[in-house]
Each structure stands twice: as C-alpha cells, then as structure tokens.
C-alpha positions in Angstrom: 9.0 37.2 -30.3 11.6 39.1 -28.1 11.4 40.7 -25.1 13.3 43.0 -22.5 12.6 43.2 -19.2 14.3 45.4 -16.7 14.0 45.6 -13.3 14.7 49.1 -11.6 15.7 47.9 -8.5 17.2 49.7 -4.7 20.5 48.0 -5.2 21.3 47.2 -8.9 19.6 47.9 -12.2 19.1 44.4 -14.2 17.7 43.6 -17.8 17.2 40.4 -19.9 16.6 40.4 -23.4 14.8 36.6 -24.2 13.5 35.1 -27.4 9.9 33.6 -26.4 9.4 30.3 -28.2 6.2 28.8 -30.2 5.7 26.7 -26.8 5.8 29.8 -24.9 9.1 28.6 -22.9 11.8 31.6 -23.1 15.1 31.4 -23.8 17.5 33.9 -22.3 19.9 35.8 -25.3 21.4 38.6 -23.7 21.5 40.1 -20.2 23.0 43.8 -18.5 23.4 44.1 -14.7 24.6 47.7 -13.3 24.9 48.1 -9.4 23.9 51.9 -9.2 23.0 51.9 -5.5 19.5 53.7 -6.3 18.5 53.5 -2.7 21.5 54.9 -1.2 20.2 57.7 1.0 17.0 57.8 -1.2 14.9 54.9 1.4 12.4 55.7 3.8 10.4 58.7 1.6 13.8 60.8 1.0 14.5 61.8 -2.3 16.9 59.9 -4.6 20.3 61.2 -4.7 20.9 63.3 -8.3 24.2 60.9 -8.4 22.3 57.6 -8.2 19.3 58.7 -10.8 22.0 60.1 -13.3 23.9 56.6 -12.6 20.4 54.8 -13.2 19.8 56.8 -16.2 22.9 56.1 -18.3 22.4 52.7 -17.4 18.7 52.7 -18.8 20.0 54.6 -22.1 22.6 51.8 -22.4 19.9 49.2 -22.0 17.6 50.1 -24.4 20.2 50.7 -27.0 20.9 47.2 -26.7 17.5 46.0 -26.7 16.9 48.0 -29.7 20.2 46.0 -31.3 18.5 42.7 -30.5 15.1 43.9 -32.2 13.5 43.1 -29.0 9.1 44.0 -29.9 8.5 45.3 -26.5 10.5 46.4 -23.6 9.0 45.5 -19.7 10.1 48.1 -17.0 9.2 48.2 -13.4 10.7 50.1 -10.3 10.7 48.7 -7.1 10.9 50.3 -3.5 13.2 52.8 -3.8 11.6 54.8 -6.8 8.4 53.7 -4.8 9.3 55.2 -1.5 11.4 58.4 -3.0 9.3 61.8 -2.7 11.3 62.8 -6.3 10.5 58.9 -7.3 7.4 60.1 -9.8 9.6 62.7 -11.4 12.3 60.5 -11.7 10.1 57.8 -13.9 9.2 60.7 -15.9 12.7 62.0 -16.8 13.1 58.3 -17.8 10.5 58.0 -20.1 11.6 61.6 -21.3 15.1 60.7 -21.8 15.1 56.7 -22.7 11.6 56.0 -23.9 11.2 53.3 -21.2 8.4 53.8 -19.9 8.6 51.9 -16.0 6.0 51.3 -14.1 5.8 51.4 -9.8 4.9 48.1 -8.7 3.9 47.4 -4.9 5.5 45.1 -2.7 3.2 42.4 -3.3 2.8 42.2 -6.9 6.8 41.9 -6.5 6.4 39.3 -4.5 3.6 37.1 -6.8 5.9 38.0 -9.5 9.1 36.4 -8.2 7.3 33.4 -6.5 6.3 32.6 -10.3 9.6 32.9 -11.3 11.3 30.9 -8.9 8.6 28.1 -9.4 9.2 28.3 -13.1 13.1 27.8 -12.2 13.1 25.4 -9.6 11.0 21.8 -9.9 8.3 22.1 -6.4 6.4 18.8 -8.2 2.9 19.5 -6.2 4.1 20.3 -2.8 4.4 24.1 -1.4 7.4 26.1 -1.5 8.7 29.3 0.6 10.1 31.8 -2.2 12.5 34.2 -0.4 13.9 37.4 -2.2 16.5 39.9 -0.7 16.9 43.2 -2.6 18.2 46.2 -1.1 15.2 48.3 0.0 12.8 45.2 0.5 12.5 41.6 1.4 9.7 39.4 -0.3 8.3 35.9 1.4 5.9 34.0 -0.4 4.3 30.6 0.5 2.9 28.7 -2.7 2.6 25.7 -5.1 3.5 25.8 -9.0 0.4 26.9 -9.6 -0.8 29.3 -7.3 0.4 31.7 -4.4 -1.0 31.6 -0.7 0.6 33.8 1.2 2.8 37.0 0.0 3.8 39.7 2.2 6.8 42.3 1.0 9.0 43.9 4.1 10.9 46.8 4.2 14.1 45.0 5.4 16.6 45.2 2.3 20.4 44.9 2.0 21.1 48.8 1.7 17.9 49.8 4.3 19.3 47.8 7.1 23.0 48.6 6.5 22.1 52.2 6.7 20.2 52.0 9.5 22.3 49.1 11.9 25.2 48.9 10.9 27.1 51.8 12.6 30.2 49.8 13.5 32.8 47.8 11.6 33.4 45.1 12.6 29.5 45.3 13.3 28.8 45.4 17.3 27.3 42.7 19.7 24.6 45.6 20.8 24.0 46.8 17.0 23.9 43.4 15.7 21.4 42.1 18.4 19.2 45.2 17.7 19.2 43.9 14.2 18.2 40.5 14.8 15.4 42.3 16.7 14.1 44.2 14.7 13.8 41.9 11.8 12.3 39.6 14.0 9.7 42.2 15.0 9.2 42.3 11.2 8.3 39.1 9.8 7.5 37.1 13.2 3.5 36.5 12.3 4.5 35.8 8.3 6.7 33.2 9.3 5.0 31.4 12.0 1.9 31.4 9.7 3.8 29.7 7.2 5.5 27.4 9.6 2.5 26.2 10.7 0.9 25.6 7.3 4.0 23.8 6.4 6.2 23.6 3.3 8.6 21.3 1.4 11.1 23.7 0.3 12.6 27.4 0.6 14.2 28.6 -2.6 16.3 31.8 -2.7 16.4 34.4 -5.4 18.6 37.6 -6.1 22.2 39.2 -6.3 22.0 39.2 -2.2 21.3 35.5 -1.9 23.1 34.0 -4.9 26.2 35.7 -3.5 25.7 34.6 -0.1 24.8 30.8 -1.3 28.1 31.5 -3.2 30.0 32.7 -0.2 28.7 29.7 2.3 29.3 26.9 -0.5 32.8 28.3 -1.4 33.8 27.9 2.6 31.8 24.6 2.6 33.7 23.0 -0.4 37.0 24.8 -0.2 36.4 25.7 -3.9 33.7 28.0 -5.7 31.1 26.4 -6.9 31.1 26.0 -10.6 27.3 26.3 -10.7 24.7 28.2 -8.5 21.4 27.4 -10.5 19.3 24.9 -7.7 22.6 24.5 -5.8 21.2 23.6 -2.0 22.7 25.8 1.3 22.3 23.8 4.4 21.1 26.3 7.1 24.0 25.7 9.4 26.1 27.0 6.3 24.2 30.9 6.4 24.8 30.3 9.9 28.7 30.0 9.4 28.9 32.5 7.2 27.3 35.1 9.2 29.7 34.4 12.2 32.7 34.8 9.8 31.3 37.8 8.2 30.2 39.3 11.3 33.5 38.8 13.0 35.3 40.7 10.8 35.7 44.0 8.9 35.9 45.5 5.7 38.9 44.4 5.2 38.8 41.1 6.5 35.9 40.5 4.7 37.5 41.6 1.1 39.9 38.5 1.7 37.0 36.3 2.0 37.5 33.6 -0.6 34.6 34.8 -3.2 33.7 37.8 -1.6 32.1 40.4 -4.5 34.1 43.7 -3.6 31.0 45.5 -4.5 28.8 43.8 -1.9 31.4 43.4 0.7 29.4 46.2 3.2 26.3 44.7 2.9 26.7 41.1 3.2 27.1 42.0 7.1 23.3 42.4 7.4 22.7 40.0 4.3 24.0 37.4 6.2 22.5 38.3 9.5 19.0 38.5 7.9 19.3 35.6 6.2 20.4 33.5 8.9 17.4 35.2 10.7 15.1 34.0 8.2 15.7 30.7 7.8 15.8 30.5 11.8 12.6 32.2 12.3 10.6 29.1 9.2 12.5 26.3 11.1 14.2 25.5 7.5 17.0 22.8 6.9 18.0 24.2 3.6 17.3 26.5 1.0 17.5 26.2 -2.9 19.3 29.0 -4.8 17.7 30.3 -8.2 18.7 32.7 -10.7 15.6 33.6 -11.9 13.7 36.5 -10.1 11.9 39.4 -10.8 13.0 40.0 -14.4 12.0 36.7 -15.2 8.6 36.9 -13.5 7.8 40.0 -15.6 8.8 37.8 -18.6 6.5 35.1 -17.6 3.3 37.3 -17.0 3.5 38.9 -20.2 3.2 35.7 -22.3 0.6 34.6 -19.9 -1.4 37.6 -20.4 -0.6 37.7 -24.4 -0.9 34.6 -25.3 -2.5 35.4 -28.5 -0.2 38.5 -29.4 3.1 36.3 -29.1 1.1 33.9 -31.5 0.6 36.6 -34.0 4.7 37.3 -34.2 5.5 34.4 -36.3 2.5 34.9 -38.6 2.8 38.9 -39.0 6.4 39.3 -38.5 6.5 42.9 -39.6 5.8 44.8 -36.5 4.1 47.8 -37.8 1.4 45.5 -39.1 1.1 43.5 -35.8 0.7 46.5 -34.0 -2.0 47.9 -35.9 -4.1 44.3 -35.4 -3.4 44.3 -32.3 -4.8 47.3 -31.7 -8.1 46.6 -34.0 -8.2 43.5 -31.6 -7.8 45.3 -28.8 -11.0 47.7 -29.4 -13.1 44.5 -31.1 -12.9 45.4 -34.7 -15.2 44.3 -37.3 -12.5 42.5 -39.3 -14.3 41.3 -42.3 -15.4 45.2 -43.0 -11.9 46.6 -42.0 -10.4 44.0 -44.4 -13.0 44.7 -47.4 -12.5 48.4 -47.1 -8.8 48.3 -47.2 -8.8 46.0 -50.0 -10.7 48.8 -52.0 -8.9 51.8 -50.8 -5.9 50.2 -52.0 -7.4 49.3 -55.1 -8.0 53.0 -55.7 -4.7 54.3 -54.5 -2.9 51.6 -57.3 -5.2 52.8 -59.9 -4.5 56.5 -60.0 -1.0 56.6 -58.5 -0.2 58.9 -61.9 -2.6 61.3 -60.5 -1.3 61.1 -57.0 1.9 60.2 -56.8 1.9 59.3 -53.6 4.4 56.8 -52.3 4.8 52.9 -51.1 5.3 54.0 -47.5 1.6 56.5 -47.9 -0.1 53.6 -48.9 0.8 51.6 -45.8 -0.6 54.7 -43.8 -3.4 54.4 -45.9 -4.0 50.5 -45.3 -3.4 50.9 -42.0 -6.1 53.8 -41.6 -8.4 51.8 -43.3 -8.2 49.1 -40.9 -8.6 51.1 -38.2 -11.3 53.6 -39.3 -14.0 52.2 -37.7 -12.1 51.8 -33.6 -14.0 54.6 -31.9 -17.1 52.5 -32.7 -15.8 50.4 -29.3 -16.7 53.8 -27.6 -19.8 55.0 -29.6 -21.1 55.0 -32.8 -21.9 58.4 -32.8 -18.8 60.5 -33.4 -16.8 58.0 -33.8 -14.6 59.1 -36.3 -12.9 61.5 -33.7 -13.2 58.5 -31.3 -10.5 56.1 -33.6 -8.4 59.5 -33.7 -7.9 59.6 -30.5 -7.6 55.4 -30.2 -5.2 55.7 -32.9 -3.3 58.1 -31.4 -3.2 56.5 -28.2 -3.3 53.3 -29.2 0.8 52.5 -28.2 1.2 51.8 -32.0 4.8 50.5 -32.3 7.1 50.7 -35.1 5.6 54.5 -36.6 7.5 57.7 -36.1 4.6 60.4 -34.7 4.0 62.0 -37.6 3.1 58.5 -39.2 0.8 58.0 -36.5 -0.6 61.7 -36.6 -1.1 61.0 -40.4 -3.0 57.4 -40.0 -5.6 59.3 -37.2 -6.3 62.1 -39.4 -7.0 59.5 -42.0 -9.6 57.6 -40.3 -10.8 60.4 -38.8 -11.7 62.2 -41.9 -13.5 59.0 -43.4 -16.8 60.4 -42.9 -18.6 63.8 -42.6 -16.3 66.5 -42.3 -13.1 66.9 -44.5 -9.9 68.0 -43.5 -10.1 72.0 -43.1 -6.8 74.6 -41.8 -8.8 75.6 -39.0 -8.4 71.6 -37.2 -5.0 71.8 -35.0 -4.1 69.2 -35.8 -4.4 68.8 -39.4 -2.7 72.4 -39.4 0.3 71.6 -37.5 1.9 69.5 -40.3 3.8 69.9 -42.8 1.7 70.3 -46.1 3.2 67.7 -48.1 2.1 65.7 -45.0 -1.7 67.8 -45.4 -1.8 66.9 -48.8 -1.6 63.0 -48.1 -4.1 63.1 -45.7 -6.4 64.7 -47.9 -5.5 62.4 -51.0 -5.7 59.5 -48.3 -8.7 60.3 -47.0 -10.8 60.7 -50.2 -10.2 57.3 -51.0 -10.8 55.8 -48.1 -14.4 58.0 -47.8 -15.0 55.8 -51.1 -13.8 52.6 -50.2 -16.0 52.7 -46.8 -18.8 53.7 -48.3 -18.6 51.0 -50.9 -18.9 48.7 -47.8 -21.8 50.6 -46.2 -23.6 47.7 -45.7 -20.7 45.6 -44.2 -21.5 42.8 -46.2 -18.6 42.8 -48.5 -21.0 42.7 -51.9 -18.3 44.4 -54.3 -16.1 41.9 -55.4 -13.7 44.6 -57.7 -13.3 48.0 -58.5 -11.7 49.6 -61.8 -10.7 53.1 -62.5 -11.2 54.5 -66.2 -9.7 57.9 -67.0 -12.9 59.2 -69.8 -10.7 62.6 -70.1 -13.8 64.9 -69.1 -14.3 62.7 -66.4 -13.1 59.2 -63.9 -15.5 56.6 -64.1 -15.1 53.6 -60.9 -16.7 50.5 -62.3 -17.3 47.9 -59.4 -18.5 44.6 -59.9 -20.9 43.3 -57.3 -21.9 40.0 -55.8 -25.3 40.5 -54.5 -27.7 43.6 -53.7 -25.5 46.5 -53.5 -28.3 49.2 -53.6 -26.9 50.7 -50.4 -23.7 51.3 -51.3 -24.2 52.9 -54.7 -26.2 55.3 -53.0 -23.8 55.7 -50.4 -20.5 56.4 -52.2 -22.4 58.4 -54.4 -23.0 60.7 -51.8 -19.0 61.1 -50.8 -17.3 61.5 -54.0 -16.5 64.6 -53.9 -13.4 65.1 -52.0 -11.8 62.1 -54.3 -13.1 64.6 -57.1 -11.3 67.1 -56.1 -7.7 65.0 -55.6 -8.6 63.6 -59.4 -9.9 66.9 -60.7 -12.3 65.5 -62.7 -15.4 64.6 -62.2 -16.2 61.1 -61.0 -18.8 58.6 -61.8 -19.9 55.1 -60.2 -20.9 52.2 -62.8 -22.2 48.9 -61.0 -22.4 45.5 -62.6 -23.0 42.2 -61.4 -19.6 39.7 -61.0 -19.7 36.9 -63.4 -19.9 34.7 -61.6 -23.3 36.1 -60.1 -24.6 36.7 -63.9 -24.0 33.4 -64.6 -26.0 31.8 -61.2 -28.4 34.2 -62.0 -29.1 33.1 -65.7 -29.0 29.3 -65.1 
C-alpha cells in the first residue's frame, strides 16, 4: 500500500509519499518540502494573506500530482495552527479541496502533539524509559512527556518560529530589552509543563522539525568545525544551543547569513529559534537532546496503519483499487458477505448470458458487480427503506478509484433492486445522460432477479442458465436445497428484466445433481 501524507504547516508545507510494508513498517519513497510562510501575518485569528494561500495552493496542486505519479491509495492532510487560528482558515481548506481534491483536515494542538511524540518514538530507540518529545513549528511549539508506548503529558503552545519573531523581534541585531522580554514570556508559557515533567523525570529529550534539525545542524557544524554528514539521532549537548544562541543573537542578518550552515531561508528566525530553544532545555534541566527527522508527517503515517490494519492487509490481496474500495465499504457498514457474494455471482451470470440483447459493456458489468455487492448497505441503518439508504452510503461512501457518474450509476443500481423502478420523475436518475439511464435500467433488472433468487440468504441456487424459446426467455436455475422462497420471489420481479429482454420470461427450477443424486441413494 502507498501513502501520502502532508502536513499544512505555519512555516513550510511538507509531504511524504511511503510504501507501507506486509509488517506494517514504512519505507519512505519520495518526499516535497515548500517553505510558503503560511503564517506570515495570518497568526493570532488574522486572516491568511491571499499571497501565502495562493503559494500554499500551487504547492498542494504540485503535491498531489506527484502522489498521483507514485499511485499512492490514499492521500493524509492536516493543517496546523495557522489554518487553525486564521478567521479565512475554513474557507481556505475549502478552496483546497475545491481546487486540489485534498481534502485537509484541522487538527488541535494536542492531537499534534500525540502525533509527533509517536513519531519520534518510532524514530528514536527510548527502550522502556520516558522521553521528552519537543517540536518547533512556526505558529506552535509541542512538549510531550511519554514512553514508546503511551503518552503522559502533551500540551501544544503558541510560541512558534514565525509567532515570536513577529511579535519580539523588533530589532536586528535583536536587543538586550526585547530579547529578555522573550525569554519572559516563553517562560511565562511553559513554566508549570516543564516543571511537571521535571519532576516526573525523564531519560531523554528528542527534537523534531525544520526549526530544530537546523539548529542541531547549526550548533554541531560550530562544535565540529565541519557539517555533520548525518542529523538522524545525532545528540546536541545543551551548552551547544546555548552557544549558538549567543552567536546568533549577537549578530545580524547579515552576520548571521555567514554563519557556516546557516539556511538563508531561516536566517530571521533562528534568532528566536535559538533563544527558545535554549529556553527550553534550560527551563527541563536537560544535558542533551536527540535530533529526529521524523515528525508530524510521519505520525500521521503511523496512525493510519494503526487504525487500518485490516485495510492495508487487503492491498496485497485485492490490488485493484476500485474493488478494495467497494469491500471496504461493505466492511465498513457490516455487510452480509455470503448474500452480497451469491447475488453478484448471479447478476453476472445473467449479464454474460444475454450480452447480445444488451450490449452493454466490460466496464457496466463492473458497475453492476459492484452494485450488487453493495445493494443491501442501508440495511446497517434500517431495514425498512433501505434501498434509498445504500444510495446514499454509496454515494457517500468515499469510494475511490470511480469517476461520479460511475458512482451515481452503482447507487441508482442498488437503489432500484427492489420496489420501485427507475422513473424520469427521480432527480437523480433524470440528470444523466440516457445511455447512462439505460444502463441503470438494464443493470437494475438483473440485479432485482439475482437478489431475489437469494431471498432467503441461504445461497440454495447453485446455477442459472438463460434459453432464448423465441416467444419467450426461459431462466433455468439448479438448486441445492428448498428454494420454495425464491421461486416465489423472483417470480414476482421479473418484469423490468422483461422489458430489457422484450420477451417474456419464465423461471424453471431443478434440483443440482449432485442433490438428485443424495437424494436418490
């Protein structure tokens, strides 16, 4: 299976693309990064700038062109404080969804946090002991306290990169007075958090995000004279963020652009990166902290194959991801499956038999298969009316793979397997195009057979043949035990498959041979 996750973040838009593997480990096959500055002027419940969300949005379109190129089954989005603070924030997520087909969601500070804490955990070996998880972004700042299995403490802090800048930093190099208001105020901030998990205690803080991965880069580059040719678990001794926010501090723009290392891009906010971190680490009593590459993306990643376990199982066995969706979907809404199966397996049966009356094609009798699998799904809301209940499940349903009309075609399927029959004066029946009518009528009649030659759900005929008599269609089943019912049923709904085979149609029944045979020894 393949996924995409993208994280809509204040600072810089990020997506992986990973191949998930039978063991439900992930490997990493592609990945985007786009530093649109989303939060710039937008923090604080002030609208996002229209530069930043049409910035954001051609980097979204560019992402899910190349997740589409990799193939990728489903595509993970979620938007973090500055679409979440942003007044215009809702009707920016909808202009994505209009424009890209992403469809993000708004996650709250916390569930950010839990999320990157099981990230970094996954990234970074805490054996059984507790570990601080720290992530800088540009609008917020989570701190977690946790094990590899569990989380005890989370708290999310409005004290990002691009927030702080905007709001400090006046002054370049930055001011003794502005930078000791700074301190301040993020000590005023996360004073109880981190005392509370001081006192519990930990064994390790590990560091996630753009923010700290470039610092760790910055202070091991000064430490070692030389970049560091890998960041992945690299330790950064406290008194090293401490260096590094004297000599960024110190100095301004310009100094700081000659900084061995220094990202260009990120050279006016690693003032209060540095001072914040520093802060941090100060305020836990920490030696040391871990760097990891893995952060909110990743987490994303990792609660999806937690939570679909049994979906990500299904890829390898039903590759074709039209199919997968549709059982997935059944599964979803607790389909019989041995009655969904059985009537497929005869509406099929009927569709191959008189494709010289039909005509229909390959790709209508996969709308037809798929229909029949799903007739029964508003049963999961009510039995009565149910038929219009799997329309609307169908419909609904976040059936990958189909174009809409497809879709539109499958729902008016099922929902025409019983009662009433597909009539102009039904929207949406009327709406398409009538080859597209026609279908659904043709589909329809056969699957109002094939159902009712199930009524019992006991799956008692075994085969069905059509004979063309010329006056009339005869349908010969064989059965393999009492199927009373369904003669009686299907007899009763032949008449719109009468109509697509204009001919009359009769029902013959016989016992299976193998059931004459049982039955005469």
């Amino acid at each position: 299976m393949r996924l995409a996750a993208i994280d809509i973040g204040t600072n810089s838009l990020h997506m992986i693309i990973v191949r998930v593997r039978p063991d439900l480990s992930f490997e990493i096959i592609d990945r985007e990064k786009v530093m649109v500055r989303l939060g710039a002027g937008g923090l604080d419940g002030r609208s996002l700038t229209v530069e930043a969300m049409a910035a954001a949005l051609q980097a979204l379109g560019t992402f899910k062109r190349l997740a589409v190129s990799h193939g990728v089954d489903e595509i993970l989005a979620v938007a973090t404080s500055a679409t979440r603070e942003a007044v215009n924030g809702g009707a920016f997520l909808a202009r994505i969804e209009r424009e890209t087909g992403i469809r993000p969601l708004v996650i709250t500070g916390v569930e950010e946090a839990r999320l990157i804490h099981q990230a970094a955990v996954y990234g970074v070996d805490v054996g059984s002991g507790r570990a601080v998880v720290i992530d800088v972004g540009g609008g917020s700042v989570e701190i977690t306290l946790g094990t590899g299995t569990s989380i005890q403490l989370a708290r999310s802090f409005k004290l990002g990169v691009i927030r702080l800048t905007q709001r400090f930093v006046r002054t370049d190099p930055l001011s003794e007075r502005d930078e000791r208001r700074l301190v301040k105020h993020i000590d005023e901030e996360i004073d109880r958090h981190c005392e509370q998990i001081a006192s519990i205690g930990f064994d390790r803080v590990i560091g996630t995000s753009g923010t700290i991965l470039s610092l760790g880069a910055l202070a091991a580059t000064a430490a070692r004279g030389a970049p560091p040719r890998e960041l992945r678990n690299l330790r950064i001794s406290a008194k090293q963020f401490r260096r590094l926010r004297k000599q960024v501090v110190d100095v301004n723009l310009e100094g700081r652009l000659l900084i061995p290392g220094m990202d260009p891009r990120r050279a006016d906010l690693v003032v209060s990166g540095a001072v914040l971190m520093d802060t941090i680490l100060r305020r836990l009593g920490a030696e040391e902290l871990t760097l990891c590459d893995l952060a909110l993306r990743e987490g994303l990643i990792l609660d999806y194959v937690r939570r679909n376990k049994r979906q990500i199982a299904q890829v390898d066995s039903i590759p074709d991801v039209r199919r997968r969706s549709t059982i997935e979907l059944a599964e979803r809404c607790h389909y019989y499956a041995a009655h969904a199966q059985q009537v497929a397996r005869l509406a099929l049966a009927l569709f191959d038999q008189t494709r010289a009356v039909h005509q229909l094609t390959d790709r209508q009798r996969e709308w037809l298969e798929y229909a029949s699998l799903m007739h029964d799904l508003g049963v999961h809301i009510s039995y009565e009316r149910h038929h219009r209940h799997s329309y609307y499940l169908i419909k609904n349903g976040d059936l990958r793979g189909f174009e809409p009309e497809e879709i539109e075609v499958i729902a008016l399927v099922a929902r025409y397997h019983r009662r009433g029959t597909p009539k102009r004066s039904h929207e949406e029946y009327a709406g398409l195009p009538r080859p597209l009518r026609q279908a659904v009528r043709t589909l329809a009649s056969m699957l109002r057979v094939a159902e009712s030659l199930d009524r019992s759900h006991a799956q008692v005929i075994s085969a069905l043949e059509v004979h063309d008599r010329g006056e009339a269609v005869t349908v010969q089943v064989r059965t393999s035990g009492d199927a009373e019912l369904e003669i009686w049923a299907t007899n009763r709904h032949l008449k719109p498959f009468e109509q697509v085979m204009k001919k009359p149609v009769t029902l013959e029944a016989a016992a299976s041979k193998s059931r004459q045979a049982t039955v005469a020894s």
